[in-house]
C-alpha positions in Angstrom: 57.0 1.5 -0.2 58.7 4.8 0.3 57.6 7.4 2.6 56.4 9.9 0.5 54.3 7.0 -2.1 52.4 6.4 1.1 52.5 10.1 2.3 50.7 10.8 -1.2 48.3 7.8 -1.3 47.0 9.3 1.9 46.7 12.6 1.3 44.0 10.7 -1.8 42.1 8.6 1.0 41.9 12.0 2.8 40.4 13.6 -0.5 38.1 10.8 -1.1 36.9 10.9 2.5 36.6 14.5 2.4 34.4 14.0 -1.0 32.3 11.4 0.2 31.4 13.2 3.6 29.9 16.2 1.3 28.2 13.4 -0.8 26.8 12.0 2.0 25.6 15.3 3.8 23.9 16.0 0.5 21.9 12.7 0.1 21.2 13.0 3.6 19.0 16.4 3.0 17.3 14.3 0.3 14.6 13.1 2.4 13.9 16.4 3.7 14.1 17.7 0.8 10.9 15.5 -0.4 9.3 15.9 2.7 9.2 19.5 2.1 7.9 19.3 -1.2 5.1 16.4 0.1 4.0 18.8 2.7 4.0 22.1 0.1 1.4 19.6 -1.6 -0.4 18.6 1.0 -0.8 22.2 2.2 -2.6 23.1 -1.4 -4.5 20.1 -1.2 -5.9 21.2 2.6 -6.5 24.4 0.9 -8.7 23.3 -1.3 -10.6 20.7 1.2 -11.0 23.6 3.6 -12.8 25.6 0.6 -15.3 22.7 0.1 -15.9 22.5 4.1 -16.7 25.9 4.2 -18.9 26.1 0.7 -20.7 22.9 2.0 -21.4 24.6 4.9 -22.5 27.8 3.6 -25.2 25.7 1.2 -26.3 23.6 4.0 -26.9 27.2 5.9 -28.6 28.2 3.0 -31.3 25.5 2.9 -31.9 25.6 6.6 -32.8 29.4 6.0 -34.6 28.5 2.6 -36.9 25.8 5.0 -37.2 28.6 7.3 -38.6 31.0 5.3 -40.7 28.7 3.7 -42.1 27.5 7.3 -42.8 31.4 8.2 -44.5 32.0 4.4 -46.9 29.7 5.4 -47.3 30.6 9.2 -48.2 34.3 7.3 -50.8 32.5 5.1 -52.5 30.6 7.6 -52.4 34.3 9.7 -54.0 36.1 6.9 -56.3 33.7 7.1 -57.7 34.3 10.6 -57.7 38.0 10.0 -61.2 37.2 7.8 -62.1 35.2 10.9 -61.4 37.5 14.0 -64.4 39.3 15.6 -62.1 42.2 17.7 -60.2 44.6 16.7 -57.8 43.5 19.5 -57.4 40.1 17.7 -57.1 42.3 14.5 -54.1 44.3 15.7 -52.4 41.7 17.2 -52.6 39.4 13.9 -51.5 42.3 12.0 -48.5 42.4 14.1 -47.8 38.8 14.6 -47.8 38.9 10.3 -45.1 42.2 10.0 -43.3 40.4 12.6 -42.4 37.3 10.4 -42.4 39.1 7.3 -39.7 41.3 9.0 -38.2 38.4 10.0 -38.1 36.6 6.5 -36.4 39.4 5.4 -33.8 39.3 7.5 -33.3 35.4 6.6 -33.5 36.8 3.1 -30.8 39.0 3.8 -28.7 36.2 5.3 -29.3 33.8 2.6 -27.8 36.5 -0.3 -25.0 36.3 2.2 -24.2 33.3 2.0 -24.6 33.2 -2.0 -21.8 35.9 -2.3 -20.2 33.7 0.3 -20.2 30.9 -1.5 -20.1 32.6 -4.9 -16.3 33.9 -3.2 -15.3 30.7 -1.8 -15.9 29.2 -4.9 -13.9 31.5 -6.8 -11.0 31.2 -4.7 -11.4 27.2 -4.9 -10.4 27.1 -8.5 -7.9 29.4 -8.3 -6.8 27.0 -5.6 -7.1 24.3 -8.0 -5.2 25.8 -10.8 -2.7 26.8 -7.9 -2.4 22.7 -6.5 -2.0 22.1 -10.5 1.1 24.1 -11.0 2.2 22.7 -7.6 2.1 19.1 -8.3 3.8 19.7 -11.7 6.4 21.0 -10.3 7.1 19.2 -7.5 6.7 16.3 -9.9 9.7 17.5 -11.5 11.9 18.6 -8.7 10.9 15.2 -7.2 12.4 13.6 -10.7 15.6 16.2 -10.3 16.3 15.5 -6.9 16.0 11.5 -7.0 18.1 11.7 -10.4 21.2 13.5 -8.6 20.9 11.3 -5.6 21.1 8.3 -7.9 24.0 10.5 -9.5 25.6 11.2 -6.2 24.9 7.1 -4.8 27.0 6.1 -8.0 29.8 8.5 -7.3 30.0 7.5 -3.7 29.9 3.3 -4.6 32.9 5.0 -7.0 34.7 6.6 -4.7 34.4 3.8 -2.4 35.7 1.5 -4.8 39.0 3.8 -5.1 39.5 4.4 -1.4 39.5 0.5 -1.1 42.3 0.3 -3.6 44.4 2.7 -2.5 44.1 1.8 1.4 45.0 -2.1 -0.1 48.1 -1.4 -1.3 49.4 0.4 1.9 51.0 -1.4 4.6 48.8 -2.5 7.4 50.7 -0.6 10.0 50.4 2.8 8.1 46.4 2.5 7.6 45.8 1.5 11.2 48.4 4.3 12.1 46.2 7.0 9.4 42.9 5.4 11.6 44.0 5.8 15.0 44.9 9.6 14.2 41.5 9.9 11.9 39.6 8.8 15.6 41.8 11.3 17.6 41.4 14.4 15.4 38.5 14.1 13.2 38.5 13.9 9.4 41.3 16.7 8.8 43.9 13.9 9.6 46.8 14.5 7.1 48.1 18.0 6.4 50.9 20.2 4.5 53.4 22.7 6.4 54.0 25.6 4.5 56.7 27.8 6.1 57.0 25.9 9.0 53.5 26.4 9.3 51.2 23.0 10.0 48.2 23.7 7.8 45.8 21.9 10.5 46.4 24.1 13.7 47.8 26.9 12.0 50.8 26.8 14.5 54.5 27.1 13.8 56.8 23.8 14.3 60.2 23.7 15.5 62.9 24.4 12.9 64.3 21.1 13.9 61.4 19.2 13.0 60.9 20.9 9.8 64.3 20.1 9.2 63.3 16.3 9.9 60.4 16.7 8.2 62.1 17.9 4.7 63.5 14.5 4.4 60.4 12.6 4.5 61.9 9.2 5.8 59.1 8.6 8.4 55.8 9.6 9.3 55.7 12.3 11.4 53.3 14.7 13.4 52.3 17.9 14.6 53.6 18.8 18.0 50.4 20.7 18.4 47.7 19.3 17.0 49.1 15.6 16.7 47.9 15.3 12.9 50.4 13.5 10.4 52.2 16.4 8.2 54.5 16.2 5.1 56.2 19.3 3.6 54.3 20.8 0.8 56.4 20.1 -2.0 57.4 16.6 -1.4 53.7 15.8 -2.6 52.6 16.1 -5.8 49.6 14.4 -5.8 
């Protein structure tokens, strides 16, 4: 196989790789990319559990003030009734008093119990707006779930396709150029191949000596850049 059919098969294994590294990058955000949308879900749904903590609350501070109201009412009744009974009015004064101080008292837990019906009234309100919120949440992260598994299944087949390819093409190269295209691939990363343009090595971005271009125009042997040691090939002698 001639220099420049092997030159241009590898400058295609580079492509590939090149296109399955972005593949891969991209199916490696996929997981995250559901996480995200699992947690934006799970967020709504604490939302709304918070809501019902704090309504459940509220009611279960409503009926302790309801039992304490109703525990004073009677106190007052049962105070009313000694004021028929007491002989002083000492005793009178102070029953009077003991009575304004619960009704006084009651009114404050009255106050505090329309409190917490506006509270809940409020918290209630914002619940199903939550819940019409978690709705359009889990509709659409249904769907960008379904989006987002269909072009990872998209971008899986690609990659098995690609894979396929680059095993083809590395198959009909001789043994010495692959493990020669490797050894370089380990040295300098997955830019590995490149064009000189002008006596200009397209990986470093540094000039080569006329000489070597010179060498290089004639594409009998792999050959490399003084600088940055990648395998080059003179623009035009690949066509792809």
């Amino acid at each position: 196989m001639q220099v420049k059919e092997q030159i241009e098969r590898l400058v295609k294994l580079q492509d590939i790789d090149s296109t399955a590294a972005r593949i891969k990058k991209q199916l490696a955000g996929v997981d995250r990319q559901l996480a995200d949308l699992a947690a934006e879900l799970e967020k709504a749904e604490k939302e709304i559990l918070t809501a019902a903590d704090e309504i459940q609350a509220c009611n279960k501070r409503y009926r302790s003030l309801e039992s304490d109201i109703n525990t004073n009412t009677s106190r007052i009744g049962k105070s009313r009734e000694k004021l028929r009974a007491v002989k002083t009015n000492k005793e009178y004064q102070s029953l009077l008093k003991e009575i304004d101080d619960m009704q006084a008292l009651n009114s404050r837990v009255e106050d505090e119990m329309l409190e917490c019906l506006e509270t809940v009234e409020r918290l209630e309100d914002r619940q199903q707006k939550q819940l019409a919120a978690q709705k359009e949440i889990k509709e659409r992260v249904a769907a960008e779930e379904k989006h987002i598994q269909k072009e990872a299944e998209t971008s899986r087949a690609a990659l098995e396709e690609l894979q396929v390819e680059w095993r083809r093409i590395s198959a009909a190269l001789p043994h010495e150029t692959m493990d020669l295209f490797k050894r370089v691939r380990h040295r300098v990363g997955l830019t590995t191949i490149v064009a000189v343009t002008d006596e200009v090595c397209q990986g470093c971005n540094l000039n080569i000596p006329p000489q070597t271009f010179n060498e290089l125009q004639r594409c009998e042997k792999m050959m490399f850049c003084p600088h940055c040691q990648r395998i080059i090939f003179p623009m035009m002698e690949v066509v792809g």
